[in-house]
Steps between C-alpha positions, in 0.01 A plus 500: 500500500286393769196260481309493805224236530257330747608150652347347209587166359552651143752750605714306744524186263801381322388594148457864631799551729765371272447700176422804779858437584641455167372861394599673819168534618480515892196298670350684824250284635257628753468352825215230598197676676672849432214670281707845507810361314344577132337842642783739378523341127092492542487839567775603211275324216163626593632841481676424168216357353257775602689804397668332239410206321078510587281544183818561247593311207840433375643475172761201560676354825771788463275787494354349822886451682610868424177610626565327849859570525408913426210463812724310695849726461304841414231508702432191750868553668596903395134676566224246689432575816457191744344525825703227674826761423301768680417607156793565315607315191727210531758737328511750786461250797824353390663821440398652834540126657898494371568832634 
């Protein structure tokens, strides 16, 4: 797992870093003055929160995770279309990318 953060003093503290590394977790932290840095993870949870996860309710924490993971693996990577991959879904740039 990845955990990608601002320069913040929060996330580049000991208290944070350390149990980050216990569990595996790798920090990214974004550049000073480099406002682009969170753009692509911006851009990823806008869209999942307005197809997905705007105006519902969920019945418990799990109901909510399976509902991300089947938008993210059925849909988001297999069938989305995304302009920056000259519209194609992340599925099929990679496919025709690798060939």
């Amino acid at each position: 797992m990845i955990f990608h953060s601002d320069r913040g003093c929060r996330y580049t503290s000991r208290a944070f870093t350390e149990p980050a590394e216990r569990l595996g977790v790798r920090l990214s932290v974004g550049r000073t003055g480099q406002c682009w840095d969170n753009t692509l993870a911006e851009s990823f949870f806008a869209t999942l929160k307005g197809e997905l996860l705007d105006g519902r309710s969920w019945p418990s924490r799990a109901a909510a995770r399976g509902a991300i993971f089947e938008f993210v693996e059925g849909w988001y990577h297999l069938h989305r279309l995304h302009s920056t991959l000259g519209y194609v879904s992340p599925a099929v740039y990679e496919a025709v990318s690798a060939a």
